[in-house]
ZAGU-218232 format. One record per residue: residue in three letters; x, z, y of N, C-alpha, C in turn. Coordinates in Angstrom, 3 decimals. Example, Ala and Ser with C-alpha at 12.3 -4.5 7.8 and 13.67 -1.06 7.14 Angstrom:
+------+----------+----------+----------+----------+----------+----------+----------+----------+----------+
: type :       nu :       nw :       nv :      cau :      caw :      cav :       cu :       cw :       cv :
+------+----------+----------+----------+----------+----------+----------+----------+----------+----------+
:  ALA :   13.190 :    7.800 :   -5.690 :   12.300 :    7.800 :   -4.500 :   13.200 :    7.800 :   -3.300 :
:  SER :   12.850 :    7.080 :   -2.250 :   13.670 :    7.140 :   -1.060 :   12.900 :    7.870 :    0.030 :
+------+----------+----------+----------+----------+----------+----------+----------+----------+----------+
// end
This chain:
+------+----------+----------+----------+----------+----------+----------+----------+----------+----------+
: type :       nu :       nw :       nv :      cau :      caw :      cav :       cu :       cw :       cv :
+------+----------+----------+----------+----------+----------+----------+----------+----------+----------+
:  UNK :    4.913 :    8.977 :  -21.207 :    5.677 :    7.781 :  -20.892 :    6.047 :    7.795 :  -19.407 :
:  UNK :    7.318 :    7.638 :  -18.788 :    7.799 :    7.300 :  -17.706 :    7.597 :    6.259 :  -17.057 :
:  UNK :    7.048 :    6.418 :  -15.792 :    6.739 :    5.529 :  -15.049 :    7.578 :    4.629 :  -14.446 :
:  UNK :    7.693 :    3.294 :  -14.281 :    8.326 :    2.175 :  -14.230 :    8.947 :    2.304 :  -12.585 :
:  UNK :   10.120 :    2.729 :  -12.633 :   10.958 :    2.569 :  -11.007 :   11.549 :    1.001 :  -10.013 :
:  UNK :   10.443 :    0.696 :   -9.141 :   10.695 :   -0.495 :   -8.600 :   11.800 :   -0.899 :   -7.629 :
:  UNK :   12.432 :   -1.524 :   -7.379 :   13.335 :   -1.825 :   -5.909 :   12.258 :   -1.958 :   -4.873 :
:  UNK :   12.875 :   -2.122 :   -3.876 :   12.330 :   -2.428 :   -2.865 :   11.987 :   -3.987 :   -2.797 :
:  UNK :   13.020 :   -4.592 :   -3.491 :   12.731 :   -6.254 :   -3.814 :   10.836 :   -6.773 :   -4.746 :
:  UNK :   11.629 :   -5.750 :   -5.618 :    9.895 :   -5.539 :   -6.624 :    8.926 :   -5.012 :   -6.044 :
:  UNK :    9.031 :   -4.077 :   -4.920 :    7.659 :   -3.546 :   -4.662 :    7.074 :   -4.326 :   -3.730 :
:  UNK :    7.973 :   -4.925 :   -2.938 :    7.678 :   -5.915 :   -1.646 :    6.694 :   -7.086 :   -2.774 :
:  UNK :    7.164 :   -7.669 :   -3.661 :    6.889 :   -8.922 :   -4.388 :    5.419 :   -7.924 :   -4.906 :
:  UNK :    5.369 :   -7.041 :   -5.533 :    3.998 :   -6.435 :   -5.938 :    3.079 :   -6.704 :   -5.008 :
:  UNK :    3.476 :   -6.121 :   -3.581 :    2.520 :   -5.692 :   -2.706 :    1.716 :   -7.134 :   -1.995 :
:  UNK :    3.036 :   -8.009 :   -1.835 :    2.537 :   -9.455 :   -1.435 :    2.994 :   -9.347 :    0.318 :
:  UNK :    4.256 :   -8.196 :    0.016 :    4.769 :   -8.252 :    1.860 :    6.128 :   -8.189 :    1.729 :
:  UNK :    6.842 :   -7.804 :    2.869 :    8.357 :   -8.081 :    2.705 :    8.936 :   -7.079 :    2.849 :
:  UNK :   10.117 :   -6.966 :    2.013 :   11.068 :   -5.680 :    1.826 :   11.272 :   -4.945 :    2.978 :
:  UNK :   11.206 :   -5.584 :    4.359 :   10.984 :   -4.965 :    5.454 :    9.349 :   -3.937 :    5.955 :
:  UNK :    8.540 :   -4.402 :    4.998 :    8.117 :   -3.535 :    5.147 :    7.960 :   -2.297 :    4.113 :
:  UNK :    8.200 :   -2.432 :    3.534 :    8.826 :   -1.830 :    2.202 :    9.590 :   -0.423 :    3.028 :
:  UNK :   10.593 :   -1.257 :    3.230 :   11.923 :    0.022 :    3.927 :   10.899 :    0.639 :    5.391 :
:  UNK :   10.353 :   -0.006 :    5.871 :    8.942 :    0.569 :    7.004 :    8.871 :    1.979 :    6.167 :
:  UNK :    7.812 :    1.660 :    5.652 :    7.224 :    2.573 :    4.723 :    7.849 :    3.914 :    4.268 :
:  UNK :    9.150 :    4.375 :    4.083 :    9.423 :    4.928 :    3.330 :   10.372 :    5.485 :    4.233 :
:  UNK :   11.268 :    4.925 :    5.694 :   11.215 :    5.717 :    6.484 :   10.680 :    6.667 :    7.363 :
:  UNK :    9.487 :    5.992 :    7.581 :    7.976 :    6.693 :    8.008 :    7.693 :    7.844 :    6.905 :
:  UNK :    8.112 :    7.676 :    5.428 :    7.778 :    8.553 :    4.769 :    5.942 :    8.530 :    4.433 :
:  UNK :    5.695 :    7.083 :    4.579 :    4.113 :    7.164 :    4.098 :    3.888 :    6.906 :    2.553 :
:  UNK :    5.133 :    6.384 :    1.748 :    4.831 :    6.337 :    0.816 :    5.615 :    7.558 :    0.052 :
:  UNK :    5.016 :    7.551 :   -1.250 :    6.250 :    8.608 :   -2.212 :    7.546 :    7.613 :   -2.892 :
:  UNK :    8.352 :    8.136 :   -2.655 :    9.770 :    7.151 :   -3.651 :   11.053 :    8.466 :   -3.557 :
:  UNK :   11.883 :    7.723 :   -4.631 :   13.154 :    8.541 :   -5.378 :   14.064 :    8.154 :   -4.963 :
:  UNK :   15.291 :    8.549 :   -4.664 :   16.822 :    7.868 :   -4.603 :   17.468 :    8.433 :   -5.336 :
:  UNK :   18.166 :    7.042 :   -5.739 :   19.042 :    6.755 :   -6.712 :   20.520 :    7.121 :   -6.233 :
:  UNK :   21.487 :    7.660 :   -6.104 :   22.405 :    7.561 :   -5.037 :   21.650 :    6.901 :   -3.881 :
:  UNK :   22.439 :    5.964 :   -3.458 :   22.483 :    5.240 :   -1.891 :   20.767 :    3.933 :   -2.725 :
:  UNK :   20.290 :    3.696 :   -3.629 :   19.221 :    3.079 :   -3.430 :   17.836 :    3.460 :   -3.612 :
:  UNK :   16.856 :    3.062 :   -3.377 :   15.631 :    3.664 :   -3.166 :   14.317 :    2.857 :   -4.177 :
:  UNK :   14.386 :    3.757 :   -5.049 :   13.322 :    3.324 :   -5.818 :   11.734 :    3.704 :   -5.479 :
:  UNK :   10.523 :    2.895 :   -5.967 :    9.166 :    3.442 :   -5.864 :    8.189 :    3.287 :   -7.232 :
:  UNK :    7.925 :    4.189 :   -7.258 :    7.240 :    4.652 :   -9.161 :    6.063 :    3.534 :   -8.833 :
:  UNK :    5.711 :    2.770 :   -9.924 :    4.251 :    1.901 :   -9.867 :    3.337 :    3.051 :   -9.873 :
:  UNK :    3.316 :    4.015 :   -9.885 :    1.634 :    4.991 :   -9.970 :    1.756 :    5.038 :   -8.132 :
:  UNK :    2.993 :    5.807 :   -7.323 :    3.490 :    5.612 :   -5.921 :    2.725 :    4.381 :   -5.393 :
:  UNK :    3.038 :    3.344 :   -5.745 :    2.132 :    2.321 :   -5.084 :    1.093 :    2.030 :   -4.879 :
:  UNK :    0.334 :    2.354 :   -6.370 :   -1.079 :    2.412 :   -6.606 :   -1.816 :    3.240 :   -5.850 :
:  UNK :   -0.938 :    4.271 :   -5.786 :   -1.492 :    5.206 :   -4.936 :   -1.851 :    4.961 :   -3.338 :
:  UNK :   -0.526 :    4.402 :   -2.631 :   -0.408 :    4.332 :   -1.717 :   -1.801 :    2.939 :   -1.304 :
:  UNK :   -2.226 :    1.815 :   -2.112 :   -3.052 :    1.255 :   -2.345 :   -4.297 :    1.699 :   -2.171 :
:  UNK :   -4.554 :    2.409 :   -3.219 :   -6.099 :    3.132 :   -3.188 :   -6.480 :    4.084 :   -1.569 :
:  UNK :   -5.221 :    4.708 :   -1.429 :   -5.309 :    5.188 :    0.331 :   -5.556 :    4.557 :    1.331 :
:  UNK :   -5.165 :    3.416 :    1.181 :   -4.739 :    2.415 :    2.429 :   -6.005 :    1.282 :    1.992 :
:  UNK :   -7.158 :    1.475 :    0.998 :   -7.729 :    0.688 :    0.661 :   -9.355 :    1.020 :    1.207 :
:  UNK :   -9.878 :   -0.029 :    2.934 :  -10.973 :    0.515 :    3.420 :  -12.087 :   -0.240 :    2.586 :
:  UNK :  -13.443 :    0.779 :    2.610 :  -14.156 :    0.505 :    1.990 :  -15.440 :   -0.630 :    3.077 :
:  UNK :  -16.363 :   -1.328 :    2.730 :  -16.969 :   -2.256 :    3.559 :  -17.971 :   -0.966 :    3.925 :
:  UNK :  -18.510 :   -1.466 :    5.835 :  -19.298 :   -0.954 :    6.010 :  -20.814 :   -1.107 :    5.856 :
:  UNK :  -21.977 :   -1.110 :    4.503 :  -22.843 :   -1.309 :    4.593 :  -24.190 :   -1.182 :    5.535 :
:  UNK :  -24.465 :   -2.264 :    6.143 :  -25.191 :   -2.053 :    7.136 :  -26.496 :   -2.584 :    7.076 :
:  UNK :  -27.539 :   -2.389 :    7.483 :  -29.074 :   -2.977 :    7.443 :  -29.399 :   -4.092 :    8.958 :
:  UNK :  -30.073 :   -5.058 :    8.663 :  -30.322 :   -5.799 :    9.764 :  -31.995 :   -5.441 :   10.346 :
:  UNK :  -32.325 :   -5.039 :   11.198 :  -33.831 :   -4.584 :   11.055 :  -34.339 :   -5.997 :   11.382 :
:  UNK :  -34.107 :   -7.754 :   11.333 :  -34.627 :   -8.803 :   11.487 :  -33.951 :   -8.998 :   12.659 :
:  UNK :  -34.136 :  -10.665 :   12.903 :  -33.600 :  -11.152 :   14.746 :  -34.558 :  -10.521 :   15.816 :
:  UNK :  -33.776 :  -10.055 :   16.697 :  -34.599 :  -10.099 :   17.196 :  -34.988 :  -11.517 :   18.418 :
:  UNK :  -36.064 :  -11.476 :   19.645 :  -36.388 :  -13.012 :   20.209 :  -35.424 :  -12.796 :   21.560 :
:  UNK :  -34.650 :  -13.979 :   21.899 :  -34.305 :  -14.065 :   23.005 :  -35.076 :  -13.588 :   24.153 :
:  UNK :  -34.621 :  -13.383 :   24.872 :  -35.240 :  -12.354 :   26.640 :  -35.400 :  -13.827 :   27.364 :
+------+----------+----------+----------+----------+----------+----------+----------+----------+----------+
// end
């Protein structure tokens, strides 16, 4: 099955940012996407992807207790 080709309108609305950064992206060449003639599509797996990359993990850390003011 073929993967679903977004606008830049749709991927912005996916991502929860704006088509400006959208077109960011893809001049930088950080994401993967296709052109259509003169428009620029991005595959939903492309995004996901670009997601899971761009996605930091928490740093688990240990507290050894308070210590007492000086």
């Amino acid at each position: 099955m073929a993967d679903r080709l977004l606008g830049v309108a749709e991927a912005a609305e996916r991502l929860g940012v704006g088509e400006r950064f959208i077109r960011r992206l893809v001049s930088e060449r950080r994401i993967r996407y296709v052109k259509v003639g003169k428009h620029v599509r991005i595959s939903d797996t492309a995004l996901d992807a670009y997601v899971e990359a761009s996605t930091v993990e928490p740093v688990r850390t240990r507290r050894s207790g308070f210590r007492a003011a000086a």
